[in-house]
C-alpha positions, -999 to +999 in steps of 0.1 A: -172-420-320-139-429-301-125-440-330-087-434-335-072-425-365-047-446-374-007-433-369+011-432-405+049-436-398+076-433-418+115-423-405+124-411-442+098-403-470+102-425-499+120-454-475+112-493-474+097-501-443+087-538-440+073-566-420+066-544-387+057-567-354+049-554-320+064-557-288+043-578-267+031-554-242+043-524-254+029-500-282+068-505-301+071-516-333+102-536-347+106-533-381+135-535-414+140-505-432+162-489-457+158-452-440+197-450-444+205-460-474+208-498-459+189-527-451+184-521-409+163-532-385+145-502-361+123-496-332+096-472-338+080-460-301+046-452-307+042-438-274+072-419-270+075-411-308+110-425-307+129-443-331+164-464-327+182-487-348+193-523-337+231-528-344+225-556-370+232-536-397+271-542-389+265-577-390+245-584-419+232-569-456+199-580-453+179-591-423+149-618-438+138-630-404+131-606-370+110-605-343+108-597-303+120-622-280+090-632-255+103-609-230+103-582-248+141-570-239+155-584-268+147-592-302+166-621-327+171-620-366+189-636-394+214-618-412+228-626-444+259-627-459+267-638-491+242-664-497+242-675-459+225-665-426+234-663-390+214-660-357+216-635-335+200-616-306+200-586-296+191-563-263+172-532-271+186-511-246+223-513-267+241-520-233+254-550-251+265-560-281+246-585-302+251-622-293+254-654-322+234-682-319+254-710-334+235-728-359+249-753-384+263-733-419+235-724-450+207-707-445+177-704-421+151-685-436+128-707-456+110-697-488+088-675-464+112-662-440+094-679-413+115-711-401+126-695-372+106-695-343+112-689-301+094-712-276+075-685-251+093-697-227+127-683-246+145-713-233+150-726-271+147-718-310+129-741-334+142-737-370+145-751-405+178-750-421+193-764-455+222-762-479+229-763-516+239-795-509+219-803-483+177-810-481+158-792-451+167-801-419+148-794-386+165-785-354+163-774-318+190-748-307+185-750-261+192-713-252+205-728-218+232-756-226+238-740-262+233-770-282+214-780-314+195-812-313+184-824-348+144-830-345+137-844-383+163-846-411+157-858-449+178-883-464+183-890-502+206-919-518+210-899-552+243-884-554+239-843-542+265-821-560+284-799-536+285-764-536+314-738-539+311-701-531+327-678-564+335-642-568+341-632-602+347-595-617+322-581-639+328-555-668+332-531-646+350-544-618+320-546-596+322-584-575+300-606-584+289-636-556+278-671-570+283-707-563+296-731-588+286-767-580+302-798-594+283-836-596+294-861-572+313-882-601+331-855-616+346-864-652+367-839-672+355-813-690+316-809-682+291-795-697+276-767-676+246-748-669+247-713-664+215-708-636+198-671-637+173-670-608+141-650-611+129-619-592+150-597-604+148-589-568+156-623-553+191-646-551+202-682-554+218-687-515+232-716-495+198-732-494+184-762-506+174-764-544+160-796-559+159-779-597+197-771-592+203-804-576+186-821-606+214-809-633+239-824-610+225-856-601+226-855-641+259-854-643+263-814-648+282-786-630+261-753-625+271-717-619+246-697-601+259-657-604+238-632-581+240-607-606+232-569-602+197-563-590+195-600-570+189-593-531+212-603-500+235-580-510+225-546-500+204-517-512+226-507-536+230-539-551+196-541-557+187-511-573+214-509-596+192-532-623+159-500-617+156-492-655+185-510-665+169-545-668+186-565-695+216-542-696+243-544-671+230-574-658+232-591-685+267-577-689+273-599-658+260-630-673+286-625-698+312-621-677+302-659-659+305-670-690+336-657-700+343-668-660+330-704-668+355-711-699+383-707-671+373-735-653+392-769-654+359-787-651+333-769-680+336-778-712+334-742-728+316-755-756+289-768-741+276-741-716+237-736-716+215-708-705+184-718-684+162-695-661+128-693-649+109-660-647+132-629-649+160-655-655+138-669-682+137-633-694+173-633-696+178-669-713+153-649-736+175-619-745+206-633-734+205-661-764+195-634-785+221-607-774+250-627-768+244-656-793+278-669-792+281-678-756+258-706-753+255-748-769+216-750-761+196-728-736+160-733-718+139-706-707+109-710-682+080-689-678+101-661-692+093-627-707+097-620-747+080-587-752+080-563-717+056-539-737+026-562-746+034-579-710+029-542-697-004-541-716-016-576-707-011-570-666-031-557-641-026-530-620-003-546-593+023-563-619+019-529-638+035-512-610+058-540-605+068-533-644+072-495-640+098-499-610+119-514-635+113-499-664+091-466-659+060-462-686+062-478-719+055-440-735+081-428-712+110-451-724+100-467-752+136-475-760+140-493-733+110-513-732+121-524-771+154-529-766+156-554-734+128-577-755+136-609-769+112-606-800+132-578-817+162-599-818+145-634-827+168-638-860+199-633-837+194-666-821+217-695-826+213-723-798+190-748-797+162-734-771+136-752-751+105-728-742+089-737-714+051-725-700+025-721-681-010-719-697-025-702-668+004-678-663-011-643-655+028-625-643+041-635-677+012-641-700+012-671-726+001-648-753+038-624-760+057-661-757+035-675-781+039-651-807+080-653-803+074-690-809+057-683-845+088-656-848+109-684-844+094-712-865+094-681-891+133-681-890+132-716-889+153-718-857+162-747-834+133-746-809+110-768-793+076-750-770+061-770-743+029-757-724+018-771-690-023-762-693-033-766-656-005-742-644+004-709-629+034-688-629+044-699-593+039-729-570+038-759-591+021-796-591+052-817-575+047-839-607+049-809-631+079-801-614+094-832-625+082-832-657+098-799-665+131-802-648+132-840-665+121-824-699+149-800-698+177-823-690+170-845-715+171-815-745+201-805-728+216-844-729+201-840-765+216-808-781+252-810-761+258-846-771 
């Protein structure tokens, strides 16, 4: 008895509505939603049943850190822009616009979205920053004198690669934003790597990378497209991979590489293929479906064969599967045609497999068996399993290994 029943809230049925946080005295919930066909952030007024929407979505494509200033008259975020974020508040009565917070350039959201925070007294921010060519720095931004004191900053004497933000055409004249980063000793003529990030839904910003660094401390350059489906760049953007993994995407890593042979600094005949997860799903099929493009490729933790994945998952990565690609019975087609091990005889660079023995996203078993595929054909390949592994967060020494592993088959097969 005197129990409420909980209040189910949505401002469009079918909508993403994330990451709500209440006011701090008020029943109001701030929240980021898609209601409008665009990544927004809102104010839902439990009391009033009233809902507004911040002006942020003019300022940004994506919003990966919000919440209510202590006073609860404003609230701050991040928005991002190609790869970068900026800091802004914002007054929730709209009687003025929203203000920047300067912060030094790259991003400010941290793996978790969580390395921005307010002091209660709202007199200063505390946040975590970093750059593609740049390791984690952490700052003080004084709301009062408006200036950023650095509290802790990492220094390395290996020689970072810098970073340089692209925008290439794909096949069908859609943009595509990446950055292509060159070693610190740049000699003629490189060989490259060719970076697909993982997700689908996730993107390779201004932020700090030590696997990307590694290639270039090795002497390579690296192009890191944020093809179609990668996030940061709007709903739309997103979506447009939803049962077309494999296809136009994949269509966009062509075009890089067609983008990459125009470069003064690659070497067009030595330009590898290496991802991890969904990007080692598309080292996968892209070695197998565009043969021609690539000297050597590695894949990591990637995804041969979507159908016995489907049937090996559990009911939360199941789901995560039919976003993508509906039902296996339902589209068959597609679930055959976007996997790896019905195209094994295609391949023709040397290929380093890479995995995780305790991988439950993408199972062992499916990566395994295009392996045996392989040694059938009697292709170029060499399979390394880490045993005392997942598919995520990895043992800082494993990390190493792996990334160490990979340079030297690349140093190997491009020589």
């Amino acid at each position: 008895e005197g129990e409420l029943e909980p209040l189910i809230y949505t401002p469009k049925e079918g909508s993403e509505n994330t990451n709500g946080g209440w006011h701090p005295s008020e029943p109001w919930i701030l929240f980021r939603t898609d209601a409008r066909g665009r990544y927004e952030l809102a104010i839902y007024k439990t009391d009033s049943q009233e809902l507004t929407y911040l002006k942020g979505g003019e300022l940004g494509l994506d919003f990966p850190v919000f919440a209510w200033m202590p006073d609860g008259k404003s609230v701050y975020y991040l928005a991002t822009n190609t790869g970068r974020t900026r800091l802004y508040t914002e007054l929730i009565d709209g009687s003025e616009p929203p203000r920047e917070v300067l912060l030094p350039e790259g991003y400010h959201a941290g793996y978790f979205g969580s390395s921005v925070k307010v002091a209660r007294s709202g007199e200063y921010f505390v946040f975590s920053w970093s750059s593609l060519s740049s390791p984690p720095t952490l700052s003080r931004y004084d709301t009062r004198t408006r200036r950023v004191e650095t509290l802790h900053e990492h220094f390395t004497d290996l020689p970072l690669g810098r970073a340089e933000p692209v925008v290439y055409n794909s096949f069908d004249g859609r943009p595509i934003h990446g950055w292509f980063l060159k070693p610190a000793r740049v000699e003629a003529r490189s060989p490259c790597v060719l970076w697909i990030h993982g997700g689908p839904a996730w993107e390779v910003a201004d932020e700090w990378n030590p696997a990307i660094q590694s290639f270039l401390v090795a002497g390579y350059t690296l192009f890191a497209p944020n093809i179609r489906g990668s996030t940061g760049y709007g709903v739309e953007f997103q979506n447009l991979n939803i049962h077309d993994c494999g296809g136009a995407d994949l269509k966009d890593v062509e075009e890089a590489a067609k983008y990459l042979r125009t470069r003064p600094e690659v070497d067009s005949s030595k330009i590898a293929l290496v991802g991890a997860s969904y990007g080692g799903f598309m080292t996968f099929l892209g070695t197998t479906k565009l043969p021609d493009y690539w000297a050597a490729a590695a894949a990591i933790v990637g995804i041969t064969d979507w159908k016995e994945m489907y049937e090996l998952s559990d009911a939360a990565f199941r789901s995560f599967i039919e976003r993508y690609f509906g039902r296996p019975e339902d589209n068959p087609e597609l679930y055959r045609d976007r996997s790896a091990i019905n195209f094994a005889e295609n391949l023709k660079a040397p290929l380093l497999i890479w995995h995780r023995g305790n991988d439950s996203r993408c199972p062992l078993s499916p990566v395994q068996k295009y392996a045996d595929r392989l040694r059938e054909l009697g292709k170029d390949f060499e399979m390394n399993v880490v045993w005392d592994e997942g598919h995520g967060f990895q043992k800082t020494e494993n990390l190493a290994r792996q990334y160490k592993a990979i340079i030297e088959f690349l140093d190997k097969k491009l020589d």
